[in-house]
DRENZAPA-454690 format. One record per residue: x, y, z of N, C-alpha, C in turn. Coordinates in steps of 0.2 Angstrom, whole numbers, plus 5000, padded with zeros to 4 digits. Layout:
    n.x    n.y    n.z   ca.x   ca.y   ca.z    c.x    c.y    c.z
      X      Y      Z      X      Y      Z      X      Y      Z
...
//
This chain:
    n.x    n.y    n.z   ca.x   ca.y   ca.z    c.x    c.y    c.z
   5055   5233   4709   5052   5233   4703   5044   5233   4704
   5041   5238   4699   5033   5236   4702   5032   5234   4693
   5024   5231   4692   5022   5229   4686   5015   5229   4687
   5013   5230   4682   5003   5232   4686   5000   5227   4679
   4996   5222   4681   4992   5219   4674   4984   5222   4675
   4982   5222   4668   4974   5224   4669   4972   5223   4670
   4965   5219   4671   4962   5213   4667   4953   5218   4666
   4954   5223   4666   4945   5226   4668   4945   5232   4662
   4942   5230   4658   4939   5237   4655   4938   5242   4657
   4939   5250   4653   4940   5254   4657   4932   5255   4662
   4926   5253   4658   4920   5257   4660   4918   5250   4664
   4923   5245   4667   4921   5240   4671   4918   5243   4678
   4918   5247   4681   4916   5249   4688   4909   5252   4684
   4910   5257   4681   4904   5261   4679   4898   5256   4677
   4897   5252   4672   4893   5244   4672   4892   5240   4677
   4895   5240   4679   4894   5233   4687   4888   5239   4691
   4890   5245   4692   4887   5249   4699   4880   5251   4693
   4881   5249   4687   4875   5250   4684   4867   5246   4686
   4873   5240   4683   4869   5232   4683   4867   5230   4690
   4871   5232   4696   4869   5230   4703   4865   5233   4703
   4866   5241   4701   4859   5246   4706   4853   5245   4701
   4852   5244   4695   4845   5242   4693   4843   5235   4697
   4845   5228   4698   4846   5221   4701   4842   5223   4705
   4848   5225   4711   4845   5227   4718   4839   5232   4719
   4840   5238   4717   4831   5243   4717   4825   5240   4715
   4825   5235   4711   4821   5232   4706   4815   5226   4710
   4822   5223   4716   4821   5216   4720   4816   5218   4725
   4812   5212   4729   4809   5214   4732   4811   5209   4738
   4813   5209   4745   4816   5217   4746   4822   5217   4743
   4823   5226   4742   4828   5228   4738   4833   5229   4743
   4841   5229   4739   4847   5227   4741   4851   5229   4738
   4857   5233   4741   4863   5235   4738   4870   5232   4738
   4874   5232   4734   4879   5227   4736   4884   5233   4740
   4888   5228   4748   4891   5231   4751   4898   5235   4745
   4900   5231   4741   4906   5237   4737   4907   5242   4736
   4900   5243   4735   4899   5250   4733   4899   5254   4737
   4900   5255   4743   4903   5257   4749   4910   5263   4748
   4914   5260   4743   4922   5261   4745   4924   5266   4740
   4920   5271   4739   4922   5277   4736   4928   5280   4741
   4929   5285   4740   4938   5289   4745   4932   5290   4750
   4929   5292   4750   4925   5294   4755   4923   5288   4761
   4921   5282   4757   4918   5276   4760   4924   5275   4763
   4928   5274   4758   4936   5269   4762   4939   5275   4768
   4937   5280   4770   4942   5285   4773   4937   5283   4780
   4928   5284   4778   4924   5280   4784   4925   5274   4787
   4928   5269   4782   4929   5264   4785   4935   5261   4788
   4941   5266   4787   4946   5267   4790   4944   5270   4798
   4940   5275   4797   4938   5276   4805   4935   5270   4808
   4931   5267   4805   4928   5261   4809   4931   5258   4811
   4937   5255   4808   4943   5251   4812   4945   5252   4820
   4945   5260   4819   4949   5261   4827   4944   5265   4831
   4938   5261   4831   4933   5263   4837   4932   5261   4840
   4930   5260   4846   4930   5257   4851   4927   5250   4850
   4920   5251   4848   4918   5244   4849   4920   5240   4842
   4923   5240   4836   4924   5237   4831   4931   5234   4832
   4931   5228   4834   4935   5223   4836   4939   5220   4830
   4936   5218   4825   4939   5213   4820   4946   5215   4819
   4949   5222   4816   4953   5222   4813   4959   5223   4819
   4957   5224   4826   4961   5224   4830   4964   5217   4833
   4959   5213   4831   4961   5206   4833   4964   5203   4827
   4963   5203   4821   4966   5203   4816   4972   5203   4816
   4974   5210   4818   4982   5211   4818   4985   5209   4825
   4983   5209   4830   4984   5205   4835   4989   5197   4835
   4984   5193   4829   4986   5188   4828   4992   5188   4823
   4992   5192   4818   4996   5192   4814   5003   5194   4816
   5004   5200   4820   5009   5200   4824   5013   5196   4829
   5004   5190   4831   5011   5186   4835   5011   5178   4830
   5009   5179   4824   5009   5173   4821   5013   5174   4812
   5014   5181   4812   5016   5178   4804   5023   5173   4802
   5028   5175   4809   5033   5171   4808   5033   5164   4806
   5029   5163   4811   5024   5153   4808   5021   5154   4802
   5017   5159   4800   5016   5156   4793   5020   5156   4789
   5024   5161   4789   5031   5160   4785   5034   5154   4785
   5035   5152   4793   5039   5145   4794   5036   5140   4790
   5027   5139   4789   5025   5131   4788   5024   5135   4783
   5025   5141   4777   5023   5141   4772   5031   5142   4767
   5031   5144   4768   5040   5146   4765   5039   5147   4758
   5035   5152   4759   5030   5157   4752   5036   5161   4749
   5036   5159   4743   5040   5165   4738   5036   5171   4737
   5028   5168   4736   5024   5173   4732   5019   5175   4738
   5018   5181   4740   5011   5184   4743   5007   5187   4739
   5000   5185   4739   4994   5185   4735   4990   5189   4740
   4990   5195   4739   4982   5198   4744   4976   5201   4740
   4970   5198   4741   4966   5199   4737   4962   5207   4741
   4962   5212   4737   4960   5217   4742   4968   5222   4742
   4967   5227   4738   4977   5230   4737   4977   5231   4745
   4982   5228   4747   4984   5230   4753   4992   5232   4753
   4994   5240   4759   4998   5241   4761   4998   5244   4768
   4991   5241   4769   4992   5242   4777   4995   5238   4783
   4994   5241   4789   5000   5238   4792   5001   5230   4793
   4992   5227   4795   4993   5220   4793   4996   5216   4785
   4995   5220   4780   4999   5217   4775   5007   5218   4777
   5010   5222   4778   5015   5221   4781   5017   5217   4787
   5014   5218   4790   5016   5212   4795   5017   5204   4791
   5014   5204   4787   5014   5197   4782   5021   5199   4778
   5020   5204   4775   5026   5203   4772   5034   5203   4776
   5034   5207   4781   5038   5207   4787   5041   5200   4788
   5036   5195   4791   5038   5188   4793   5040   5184   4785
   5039   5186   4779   5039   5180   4772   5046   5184   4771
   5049   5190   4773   5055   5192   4770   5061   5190   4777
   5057   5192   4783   5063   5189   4787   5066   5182   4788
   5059   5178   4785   5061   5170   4786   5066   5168   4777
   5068   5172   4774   5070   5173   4768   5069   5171   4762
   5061   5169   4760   5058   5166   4756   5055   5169   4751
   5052   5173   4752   5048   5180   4749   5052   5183   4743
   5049   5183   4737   5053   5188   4731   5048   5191   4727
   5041   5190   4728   5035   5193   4725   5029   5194   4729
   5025   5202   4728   5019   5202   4731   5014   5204   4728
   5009   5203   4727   5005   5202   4722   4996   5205   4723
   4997   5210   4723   4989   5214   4728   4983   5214   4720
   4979   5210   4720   4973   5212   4718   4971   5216   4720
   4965   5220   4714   4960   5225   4718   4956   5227   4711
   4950   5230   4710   4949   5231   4706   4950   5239   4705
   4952   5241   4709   4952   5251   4709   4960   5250   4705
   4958   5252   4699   4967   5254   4694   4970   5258   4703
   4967   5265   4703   4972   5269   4707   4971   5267   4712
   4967   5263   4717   4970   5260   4723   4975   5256   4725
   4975   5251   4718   4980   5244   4719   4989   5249   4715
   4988   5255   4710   4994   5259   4712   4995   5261   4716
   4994   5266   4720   4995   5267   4727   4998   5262   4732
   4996   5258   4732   4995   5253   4737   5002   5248   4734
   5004   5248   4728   5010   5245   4725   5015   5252   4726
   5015   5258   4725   5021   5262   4726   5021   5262   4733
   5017   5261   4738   5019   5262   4744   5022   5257   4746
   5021   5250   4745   5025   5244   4746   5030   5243   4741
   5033   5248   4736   5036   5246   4732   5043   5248   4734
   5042   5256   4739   5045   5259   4744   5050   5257   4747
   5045   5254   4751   5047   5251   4757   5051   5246   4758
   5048   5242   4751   5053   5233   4751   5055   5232   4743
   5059   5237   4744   5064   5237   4735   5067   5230   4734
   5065   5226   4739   5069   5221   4737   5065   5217   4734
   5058   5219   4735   5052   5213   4733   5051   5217   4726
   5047   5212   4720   5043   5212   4714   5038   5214   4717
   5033   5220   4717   5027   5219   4715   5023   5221   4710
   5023   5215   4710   5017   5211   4702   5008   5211   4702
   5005   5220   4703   4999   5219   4704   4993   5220   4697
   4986   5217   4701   4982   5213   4696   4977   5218   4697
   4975   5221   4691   4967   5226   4692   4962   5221   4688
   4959   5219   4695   4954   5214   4692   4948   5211   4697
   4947   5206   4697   4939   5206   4701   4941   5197   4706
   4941   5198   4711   4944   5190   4712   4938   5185   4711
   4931   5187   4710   4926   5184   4707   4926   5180   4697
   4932   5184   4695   4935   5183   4690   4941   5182   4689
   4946   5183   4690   4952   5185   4686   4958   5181   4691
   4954   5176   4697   4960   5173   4701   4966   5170   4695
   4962   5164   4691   4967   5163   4685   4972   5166   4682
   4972   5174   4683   4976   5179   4680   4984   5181   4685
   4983   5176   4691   4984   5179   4700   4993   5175   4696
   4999   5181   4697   5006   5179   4693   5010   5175   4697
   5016   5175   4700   5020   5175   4706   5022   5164   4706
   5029   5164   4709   5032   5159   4709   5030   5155   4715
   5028   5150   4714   5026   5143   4717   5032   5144   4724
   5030   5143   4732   5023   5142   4731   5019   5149   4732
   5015   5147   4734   5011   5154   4734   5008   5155   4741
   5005   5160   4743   5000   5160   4749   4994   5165   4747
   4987   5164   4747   4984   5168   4744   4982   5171   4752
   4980   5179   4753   4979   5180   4761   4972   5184   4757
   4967   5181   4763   4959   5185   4761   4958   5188   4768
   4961   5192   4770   4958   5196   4778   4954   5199   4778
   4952   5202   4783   4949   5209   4787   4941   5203   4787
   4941   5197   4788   4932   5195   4788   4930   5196   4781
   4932   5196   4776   4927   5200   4769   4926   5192   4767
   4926   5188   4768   4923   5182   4768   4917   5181   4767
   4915   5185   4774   4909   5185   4779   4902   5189   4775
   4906   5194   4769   4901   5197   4766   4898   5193   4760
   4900   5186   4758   4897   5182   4754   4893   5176   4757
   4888   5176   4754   4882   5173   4757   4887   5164   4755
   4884   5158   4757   4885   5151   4758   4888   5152   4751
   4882   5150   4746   4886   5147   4741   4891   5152   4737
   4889   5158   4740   4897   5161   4735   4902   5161   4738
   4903   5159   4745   4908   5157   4748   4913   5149   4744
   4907   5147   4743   4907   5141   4740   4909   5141   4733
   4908   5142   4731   4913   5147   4722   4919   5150   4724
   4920   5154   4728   4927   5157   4729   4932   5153   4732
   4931   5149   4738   4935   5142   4739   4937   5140   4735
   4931   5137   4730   4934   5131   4723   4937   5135   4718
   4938   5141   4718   4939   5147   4712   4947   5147   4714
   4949   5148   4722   4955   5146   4724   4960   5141   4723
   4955   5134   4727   4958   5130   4724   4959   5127   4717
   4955   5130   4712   4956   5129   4707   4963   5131   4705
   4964   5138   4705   4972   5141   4702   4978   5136   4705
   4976   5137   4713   4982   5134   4716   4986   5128   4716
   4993   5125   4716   4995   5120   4714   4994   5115   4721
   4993   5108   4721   4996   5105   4726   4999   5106   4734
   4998   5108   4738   5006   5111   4742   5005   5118   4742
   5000   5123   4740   4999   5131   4740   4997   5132   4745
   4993   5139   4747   4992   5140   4753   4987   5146   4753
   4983   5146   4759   4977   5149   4756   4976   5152   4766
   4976   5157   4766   4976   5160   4773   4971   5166   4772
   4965   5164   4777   4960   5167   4777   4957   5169   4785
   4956   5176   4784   4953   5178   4792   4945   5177   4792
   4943   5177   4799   4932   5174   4799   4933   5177   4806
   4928   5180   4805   4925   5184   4810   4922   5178   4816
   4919   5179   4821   4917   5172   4825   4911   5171   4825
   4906   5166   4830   4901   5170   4833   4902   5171   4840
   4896   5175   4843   4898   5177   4849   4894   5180   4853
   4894   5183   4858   4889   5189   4862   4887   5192   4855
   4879   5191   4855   4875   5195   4848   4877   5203   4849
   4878   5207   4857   4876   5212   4859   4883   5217   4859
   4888   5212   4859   4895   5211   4855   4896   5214   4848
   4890   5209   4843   4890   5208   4837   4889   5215   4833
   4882   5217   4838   4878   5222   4835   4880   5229   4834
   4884   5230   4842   4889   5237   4844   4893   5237   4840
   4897   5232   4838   4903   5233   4830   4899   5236   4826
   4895   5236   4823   4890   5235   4816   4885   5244   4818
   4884   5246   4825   4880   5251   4826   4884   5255   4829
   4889   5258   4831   4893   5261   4835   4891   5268   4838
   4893   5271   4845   4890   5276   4848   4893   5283   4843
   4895   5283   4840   4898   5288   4835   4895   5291   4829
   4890   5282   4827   4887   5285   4821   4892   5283   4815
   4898   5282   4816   4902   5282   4808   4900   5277   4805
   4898   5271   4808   4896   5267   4805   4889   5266   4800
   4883   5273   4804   4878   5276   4799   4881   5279   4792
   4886   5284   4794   4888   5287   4789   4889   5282   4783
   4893   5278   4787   4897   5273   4780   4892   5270   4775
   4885   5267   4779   4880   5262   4778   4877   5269   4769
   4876   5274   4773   4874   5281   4769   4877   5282   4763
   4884   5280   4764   4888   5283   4757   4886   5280   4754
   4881   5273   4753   4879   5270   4746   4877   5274   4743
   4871   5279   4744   4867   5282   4742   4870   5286   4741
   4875   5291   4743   4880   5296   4739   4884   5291   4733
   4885   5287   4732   4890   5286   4726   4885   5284   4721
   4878   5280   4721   4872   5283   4715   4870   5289   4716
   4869   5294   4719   4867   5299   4716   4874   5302   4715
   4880   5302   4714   4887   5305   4712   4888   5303   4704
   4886   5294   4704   4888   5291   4700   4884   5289   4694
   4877   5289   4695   4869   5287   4692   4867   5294   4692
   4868   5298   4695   4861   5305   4694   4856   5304   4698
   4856   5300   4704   4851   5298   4705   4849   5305   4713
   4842   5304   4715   4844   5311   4720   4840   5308   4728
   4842   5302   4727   4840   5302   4735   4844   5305   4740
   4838   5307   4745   4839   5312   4750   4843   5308   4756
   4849   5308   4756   4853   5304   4761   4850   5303   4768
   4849   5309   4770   4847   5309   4777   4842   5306   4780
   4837   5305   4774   4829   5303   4776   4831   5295   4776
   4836   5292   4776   4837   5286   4777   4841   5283   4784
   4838   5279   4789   4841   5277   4793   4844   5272   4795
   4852   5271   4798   4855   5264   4795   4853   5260   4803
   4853   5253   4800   4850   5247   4803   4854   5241   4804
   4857   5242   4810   4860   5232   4811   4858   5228   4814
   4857   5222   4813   4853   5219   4818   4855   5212   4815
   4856   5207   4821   4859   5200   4823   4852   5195   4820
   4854   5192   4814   4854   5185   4813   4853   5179   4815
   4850   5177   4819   4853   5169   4823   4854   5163   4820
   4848   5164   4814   4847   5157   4813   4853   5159   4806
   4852   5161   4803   4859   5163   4798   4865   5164   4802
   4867   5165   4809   4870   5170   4810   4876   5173   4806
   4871   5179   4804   4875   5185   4801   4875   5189   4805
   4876   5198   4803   4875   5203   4804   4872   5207   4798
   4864   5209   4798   4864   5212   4793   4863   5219   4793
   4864   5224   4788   4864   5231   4789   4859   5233   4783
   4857   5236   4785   4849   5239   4783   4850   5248   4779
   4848   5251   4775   4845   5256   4776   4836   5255   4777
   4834   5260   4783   4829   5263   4782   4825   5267   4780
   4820   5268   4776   4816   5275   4774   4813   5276   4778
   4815   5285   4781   4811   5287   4784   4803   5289   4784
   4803   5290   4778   4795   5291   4774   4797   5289   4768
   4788   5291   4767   4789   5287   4758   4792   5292   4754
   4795   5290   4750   4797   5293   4742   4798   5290   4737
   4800   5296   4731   4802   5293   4725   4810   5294   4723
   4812   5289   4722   4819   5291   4719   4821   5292   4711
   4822   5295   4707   4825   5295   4702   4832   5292   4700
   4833   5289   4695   4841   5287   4695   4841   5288   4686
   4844   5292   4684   4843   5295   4677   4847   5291   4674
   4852   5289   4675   4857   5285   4671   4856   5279   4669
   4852   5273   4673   4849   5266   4671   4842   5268   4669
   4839   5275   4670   4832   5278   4666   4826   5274   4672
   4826   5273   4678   4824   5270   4683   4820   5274   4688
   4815   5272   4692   4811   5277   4695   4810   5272   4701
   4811   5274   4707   4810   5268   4713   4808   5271   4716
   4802   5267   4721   4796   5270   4726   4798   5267   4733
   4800   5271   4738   4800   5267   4746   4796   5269   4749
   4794   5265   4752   4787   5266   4758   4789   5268   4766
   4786   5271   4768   4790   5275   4775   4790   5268   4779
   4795   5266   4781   4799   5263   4786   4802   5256   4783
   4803   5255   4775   4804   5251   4772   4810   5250   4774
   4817   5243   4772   4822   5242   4774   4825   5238   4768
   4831   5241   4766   4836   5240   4760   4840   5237   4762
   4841   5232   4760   4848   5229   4764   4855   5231   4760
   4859   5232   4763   4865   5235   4761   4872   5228   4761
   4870   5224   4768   4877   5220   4768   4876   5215   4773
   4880   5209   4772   4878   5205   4778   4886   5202   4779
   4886   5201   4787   4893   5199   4789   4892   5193   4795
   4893   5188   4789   4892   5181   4793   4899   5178   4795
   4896   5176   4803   4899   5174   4809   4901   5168   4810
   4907   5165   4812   4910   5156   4809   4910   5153   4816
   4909   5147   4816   4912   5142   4819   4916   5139   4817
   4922   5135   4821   4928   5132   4817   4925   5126   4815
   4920   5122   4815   4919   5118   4812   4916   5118   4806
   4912   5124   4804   4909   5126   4799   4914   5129   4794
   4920   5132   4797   4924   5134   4791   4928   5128   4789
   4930   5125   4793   4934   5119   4791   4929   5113   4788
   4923   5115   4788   4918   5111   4782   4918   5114   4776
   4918   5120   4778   4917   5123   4768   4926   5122   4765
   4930   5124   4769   4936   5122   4765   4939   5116   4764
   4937   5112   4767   4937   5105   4767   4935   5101   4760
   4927   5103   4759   4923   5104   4754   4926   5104   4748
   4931   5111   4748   4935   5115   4742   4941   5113   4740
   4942   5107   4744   4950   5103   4742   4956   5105   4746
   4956   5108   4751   4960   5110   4758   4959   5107   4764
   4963   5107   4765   4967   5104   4774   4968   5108   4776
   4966   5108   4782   4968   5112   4788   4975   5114   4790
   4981   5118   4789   4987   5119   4796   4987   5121   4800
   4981   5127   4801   4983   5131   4808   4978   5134   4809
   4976   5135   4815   4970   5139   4818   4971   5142   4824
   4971   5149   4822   4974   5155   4826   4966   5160   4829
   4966   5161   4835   4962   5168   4837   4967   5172   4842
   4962   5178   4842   4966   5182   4846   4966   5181   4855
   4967   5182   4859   4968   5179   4864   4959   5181   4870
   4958   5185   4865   4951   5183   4869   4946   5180   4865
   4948   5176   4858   4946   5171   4855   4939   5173   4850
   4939   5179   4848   4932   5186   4845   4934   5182   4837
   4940   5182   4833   4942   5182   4830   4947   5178   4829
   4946   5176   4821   4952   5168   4820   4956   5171   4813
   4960   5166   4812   4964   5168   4808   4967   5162   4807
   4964   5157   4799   4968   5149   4798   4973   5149   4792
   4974   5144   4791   4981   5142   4787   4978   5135   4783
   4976   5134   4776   4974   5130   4775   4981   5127   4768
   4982   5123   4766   4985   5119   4761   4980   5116   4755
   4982   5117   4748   4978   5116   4744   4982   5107   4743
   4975   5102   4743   4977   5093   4742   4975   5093   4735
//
């Protein structure tokens, strides 16, 4: 049985990529928000990036998941799967694999804000595991956690590192945002990228293929697709460079010379200066004692703290007190 709730106005996507891109163009320096990324285009790029050589996360990710979900299943003995981000890929199933083999599991629950992604992503897993509800939520996990349905307990799973794309204090809001819904005794499984060799860090982020430029680029295809806007794609070049004292990763575009941009839809005219630098994304790098402060913080206790066997990449289990 699938069930979809809504919670987003239709012209919710269209205002947000309005609001961000004036915001951002406006700032100084100017900054776009990584989301906006994920048109079919963006998402199909970053399905590439997964499986190139130097982009480690998601291989470590599933690495662990495979040799761990039976344990979460064990110490969790989840009725409800919560994935924030509609997942029906192979790591969401490997979760659901271990919650349905340990015989617990009756509901899966995929947020996302794309109406069509989060169906998709519900008819493929509705497929697969007819035995399970899936009860999905088109909504924003910056809002709409309160609306998150499914029977106690619950396991809410935040993978792939997307953590890491929220600066401290919104990390700090989405924690408490979790523990807020959650009851006593829930459960809250979250992936973190590590820190580590910068030159490690940088290679994920810069890759010899380039796809990872392309990717950084589709911003500027989806405002000028989505805004009217007509910057010259090409004349921009993508930038990643390591962090220390933050340790992040952040990702730049740069102008290659000056211009002018028009964006007809917010009625906006933006000027870059040749070798200027727009920041598109940043992907901060954890220590376990620094995650286990913020969630600690947010009303969670520690169960499990998993990496993958070259130790790049973690994967914890926290309990809501």
């Amino acid at each position: 049985m699938t069930l979809i709730d809504v919670h987003l106005t239709p012209d919710y996507t269209s205002r947000a990529l309005r609001e961000d891109a004036r915001a951002g163009l406006t700032a100084d320096p100017k900054w776009l928000a990584p989301k906006w990324f994920y048109d079919a285009r963006g998402s199909e790029l970053f399905e590439q990036i997964t499986r190139l050589p130097e982009y480690y996360p998601t291989r470590a990710e599933r690495e662990i998941l495979q040799a761990r979900a039976a344990e979460i299943a064990q110490l969790t003995g989840a009725h409800t799967l919560v994935e924030l981000g509609s997942g029906s890929s192979e790591k969401t199933r490997l979760l659901l694999d271990g919650l349905r083999d340990h015989g617990t599991l009756n509901t899966f629950v995929p947020l996302d804000v794309s109406e069509t992604a989060l169906r998709e992503a519900a008819a493929a897993i509705n497929a697969d595991y007819p035995q399970l509800t899936v009860h999905g939520v088109v909504g924003d996990f910056t809002a709409h956690l309160d609306k998150l349905p499914g029977e106690a307990p619950r396991v809410v799973a935040f993978l792939g590192g997307t953590i890491g794309n929220l600066l401290p204090t919104e990390r700090e809001t989405f924690y408490t945002s979790v523990r807020d819904v959650l009851e006593p005794g829930e459960w809250l499984l979250v992936g973190t990228d590590l820190v580590k060799n910068p030159a490690t860090l940088v290679a994920a982020y810069d890759d010899s293929a380039g796809v990872t430029g392309e990717f950084n680029r589709n911003v500027l295809r989806v405002l000028n697709r989505q805004l009217g806007a007509d910057f010259d794609v090409d004349s921009f070049t993508h930038v990643a460079v390591w962090d220390p004292e933050n340790e992040w990763i952040e990702m730049h575009l740069r102008a290659d010379r000056a211009m002018k941009v028009l964006i007809p839809e917010i009625r906006l005219e933006v000027d870059f200066a040749e070798g200027e630098e727009m920041s598109t994304e940043i992907s901060a790098k954890f220590h376990r004692y620094g995650v286990e402060a913020e969630l600690g913080k947010a009303g969670f206790t520690p169960a499990a703290w998993w990496t993958d066997t070259e130790e790049r990449y973690a994967l914890s289990l926290w309990q809501a007190i």
